[in-house]
C-alpha positions as CSV (number, residue, x, y, z in Angstrom):
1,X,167.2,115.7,108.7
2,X,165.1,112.8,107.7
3,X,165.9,111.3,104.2
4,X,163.2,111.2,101.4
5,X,161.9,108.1,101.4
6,X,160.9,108.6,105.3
7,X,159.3,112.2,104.8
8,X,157.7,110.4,101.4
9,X,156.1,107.5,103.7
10,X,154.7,109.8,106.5
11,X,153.2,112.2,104.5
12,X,151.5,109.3,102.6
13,X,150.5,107.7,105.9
14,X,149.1,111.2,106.6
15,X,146.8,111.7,103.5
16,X,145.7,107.8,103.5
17,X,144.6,108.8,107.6
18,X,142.9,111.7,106.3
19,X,140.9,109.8,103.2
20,X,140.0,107.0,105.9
21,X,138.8,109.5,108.7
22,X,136.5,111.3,105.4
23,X,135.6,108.3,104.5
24,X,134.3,106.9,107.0
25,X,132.5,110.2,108.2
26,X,130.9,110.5,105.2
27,X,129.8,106.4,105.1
28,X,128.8,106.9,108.9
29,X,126.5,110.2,108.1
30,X,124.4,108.9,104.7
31,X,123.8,105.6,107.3
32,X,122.9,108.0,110.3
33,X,120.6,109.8,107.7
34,X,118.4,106.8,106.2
35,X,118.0,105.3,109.5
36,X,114.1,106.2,110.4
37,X,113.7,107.8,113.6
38,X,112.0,105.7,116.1
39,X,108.8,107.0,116.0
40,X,108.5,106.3,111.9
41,X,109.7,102.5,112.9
42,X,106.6,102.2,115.4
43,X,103.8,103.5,112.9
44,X,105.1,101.3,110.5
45,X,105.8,98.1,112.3
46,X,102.0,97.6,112.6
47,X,101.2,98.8,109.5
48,X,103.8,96.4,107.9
49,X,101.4,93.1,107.2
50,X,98.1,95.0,106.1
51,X,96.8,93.4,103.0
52,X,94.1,94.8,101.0
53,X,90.8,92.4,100.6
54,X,89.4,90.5,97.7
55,X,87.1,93.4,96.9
56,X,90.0,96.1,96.9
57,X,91.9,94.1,94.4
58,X,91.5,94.7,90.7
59,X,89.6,91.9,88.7
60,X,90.8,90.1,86.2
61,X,88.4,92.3,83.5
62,X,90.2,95.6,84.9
63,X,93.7,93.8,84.7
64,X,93.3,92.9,81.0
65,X,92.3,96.8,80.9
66,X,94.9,98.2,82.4
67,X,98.0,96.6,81.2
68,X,100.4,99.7,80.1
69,X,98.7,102.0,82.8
70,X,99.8,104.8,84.5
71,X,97.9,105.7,88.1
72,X,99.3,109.3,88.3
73,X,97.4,109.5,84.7
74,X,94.4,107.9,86.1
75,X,94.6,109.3,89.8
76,X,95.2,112.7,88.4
77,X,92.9,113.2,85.1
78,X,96.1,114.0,83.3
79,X,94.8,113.6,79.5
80,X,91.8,112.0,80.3
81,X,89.3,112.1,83.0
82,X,90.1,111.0,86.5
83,X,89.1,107.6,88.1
84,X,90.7,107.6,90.9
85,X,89.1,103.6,91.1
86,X,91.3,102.9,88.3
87,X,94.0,104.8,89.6
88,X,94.0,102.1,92.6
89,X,93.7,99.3,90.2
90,X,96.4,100.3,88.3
91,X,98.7,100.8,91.0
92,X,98.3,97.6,92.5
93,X,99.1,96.2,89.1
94,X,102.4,98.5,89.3
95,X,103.3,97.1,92.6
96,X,103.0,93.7,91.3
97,X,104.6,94.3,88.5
98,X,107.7,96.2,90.6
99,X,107.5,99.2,88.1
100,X,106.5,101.7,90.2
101,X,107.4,105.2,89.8
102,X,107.7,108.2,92.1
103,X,103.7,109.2,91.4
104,X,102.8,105.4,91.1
105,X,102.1,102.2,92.7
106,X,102.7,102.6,96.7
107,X,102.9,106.8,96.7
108,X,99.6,106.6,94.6
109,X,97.7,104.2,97.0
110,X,99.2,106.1,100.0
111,X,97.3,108.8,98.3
112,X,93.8,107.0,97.4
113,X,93.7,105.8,101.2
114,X,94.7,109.3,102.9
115,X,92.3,111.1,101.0
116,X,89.3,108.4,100.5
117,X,89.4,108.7,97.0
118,X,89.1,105.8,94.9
119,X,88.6,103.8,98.0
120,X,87.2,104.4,101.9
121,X,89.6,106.5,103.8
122,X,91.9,104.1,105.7
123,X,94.6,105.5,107.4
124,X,96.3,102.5,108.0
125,X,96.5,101.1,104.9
126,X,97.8,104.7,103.9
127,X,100.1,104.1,106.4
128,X,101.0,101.2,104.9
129,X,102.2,102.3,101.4
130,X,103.5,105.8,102.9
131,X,106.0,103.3,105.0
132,X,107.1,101.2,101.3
133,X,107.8,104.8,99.9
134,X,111.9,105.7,99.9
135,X,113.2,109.1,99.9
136,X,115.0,111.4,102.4
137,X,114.7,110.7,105.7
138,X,113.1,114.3,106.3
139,X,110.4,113.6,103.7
140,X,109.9,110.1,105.1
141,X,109.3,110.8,108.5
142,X,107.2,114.1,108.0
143,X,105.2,112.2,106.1
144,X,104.4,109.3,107.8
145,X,104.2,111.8,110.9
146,X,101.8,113.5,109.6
147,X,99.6,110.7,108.7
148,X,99.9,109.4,112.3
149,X,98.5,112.8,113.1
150,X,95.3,113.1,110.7
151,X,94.6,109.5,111.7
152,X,95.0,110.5,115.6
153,X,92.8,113.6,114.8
154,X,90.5,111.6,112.7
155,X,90.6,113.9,109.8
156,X,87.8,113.1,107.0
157,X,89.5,114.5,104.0
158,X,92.6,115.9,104.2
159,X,93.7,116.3,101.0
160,X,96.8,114.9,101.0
161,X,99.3,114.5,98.6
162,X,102.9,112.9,98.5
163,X,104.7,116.7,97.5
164,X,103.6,118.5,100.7
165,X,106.6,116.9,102.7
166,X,109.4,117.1,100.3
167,X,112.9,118.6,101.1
168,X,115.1,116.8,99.1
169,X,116.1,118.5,95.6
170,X,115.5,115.1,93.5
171,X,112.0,115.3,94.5
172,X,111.3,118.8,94.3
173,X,112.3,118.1,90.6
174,X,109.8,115.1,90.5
175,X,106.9,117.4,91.8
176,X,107.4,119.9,90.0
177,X,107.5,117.7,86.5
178,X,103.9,115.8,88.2
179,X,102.6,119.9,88.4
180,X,103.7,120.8,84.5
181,X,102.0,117.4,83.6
182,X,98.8,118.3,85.2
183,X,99.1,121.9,84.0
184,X,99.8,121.1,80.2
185,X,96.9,118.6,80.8
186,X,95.2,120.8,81.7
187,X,95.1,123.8,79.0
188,X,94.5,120.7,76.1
189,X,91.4,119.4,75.4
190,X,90.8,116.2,77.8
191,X,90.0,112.7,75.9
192,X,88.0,109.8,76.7
C-alpha cells in the first residue's frame, strides 16, 4: 500500500487536472461563442469606415439642445412626442460622448437607418451601427443577417427594431423594461 502523502499528492494532481481541463473548456467555449461567424465579419468589414456627412451631423444649436438627452426617449415618444430627427442627433451626441446605452447611441441609429426614420433609409450605415452593437453572438449575427437580407431584398420600411433578434436572458430583460417604458408612457398624459 502506498503511504499517505503519495495517495494525498495524486489525488491532488487529479483534482488540479480536472479544474484545468474545466477550465480551459469553459475559457475555450465563451471565446468560440463571441467569435462572429464569417459571414457577420464580411457585412461588417465594408461597413466598418462609413461616416455620416456634414448634413447628418447634429449642429452646434441642436448640441447645446440636447445635452442630457436620451434617444430611446426621443426615438420612441416616451413622455414626450417623438422626433425621431432628434433621436439621431442625440445619439450621435451619445456615441461621442461613449455613454451609450442598450436603446441608445449605435442600437438607436441602427434603428433610424433600417427603418428611414429620422433619416433616409440606408442600409449600410444601419449596417454600420448594427456591427458596433455587442451582445450574444446569436443576437449579433441574426441581426446583422437579417439586415443583409432587407438590404439584398431592398425592403422600403421594414420596421425594424433591435428586440426582434434577441435570445440572450440580459436582453430580454432590457426589452422588456424599453416595452414597460413605452407602455407607462403611454397611459400618462404626453408633454411638450
Amino acid at each position: 500500500m502506498k503511504p499517505l502523502r503519495t495517495r494525498h499528492r495524486n489525488l491532488a494532481a487529479l483534482v488540479l487536472a480536472v479544474i484545468f481541463t474545466f477550465v480551459s473548456f469553459v475559457s475555450t467555449s465563451r471565446t468560440y461563442a463571441r467569435d462572429p461567424q464569417p459571414t457577420v465579419i464580411d457585412a461588417c468589414k465594408p461597413v466598418k469606415k462609413l461616416f455620416l456627412s456634414e448634413a447628418q451631423m447634429p449642429s452646434m444649436k441642436d448640441r447645446d439642445l440636447l445635452i442630457d438627452c436620451d434617444s430611446e426617449q426621443l426615438y420612441y415618444g416616451i413622455g414626450k412626442v417623438a422626433d425621431p430627427l432628434m433621436a439621431r442627433h442625440c445619439a450621435l451626441i451619445e456615441i461621442e460622448k461613449n455613454s451609450e446605452r442598450v436603446f441608445g447611441g449605435s442600437a438607436i441609429l441602427m434603428t433610424i437607418f433600417a427603418n428611414g426614420i429620422g433619416a433616409e433609409q440606408d442600409y449600410d450605415l444601419a449596417l454600420h451601427f448594427a456591427c458596433e452593437i455587442k451582445g450574444a453572438s446569436g443576437e449579433v449575427n441574426r441581426r446583422i443577417e437579417r439586415l443583409v437580407k432587407l438590404k439584398t431584398e431592398a425592403v422600403s420600411k421594414p420596421n425594424f427594431h433591435l428586440c426582434d433578434d434577441i435570445s440572450s436572458p440580459q436582453m430580454k430583460d432590457h426589452c422588456k423594461q424599453h416595452d414597460v417604458r413605452i407602455k407607462k408612457a403611454k397611459a400618462s398624459p404626453k408633454a411638450d
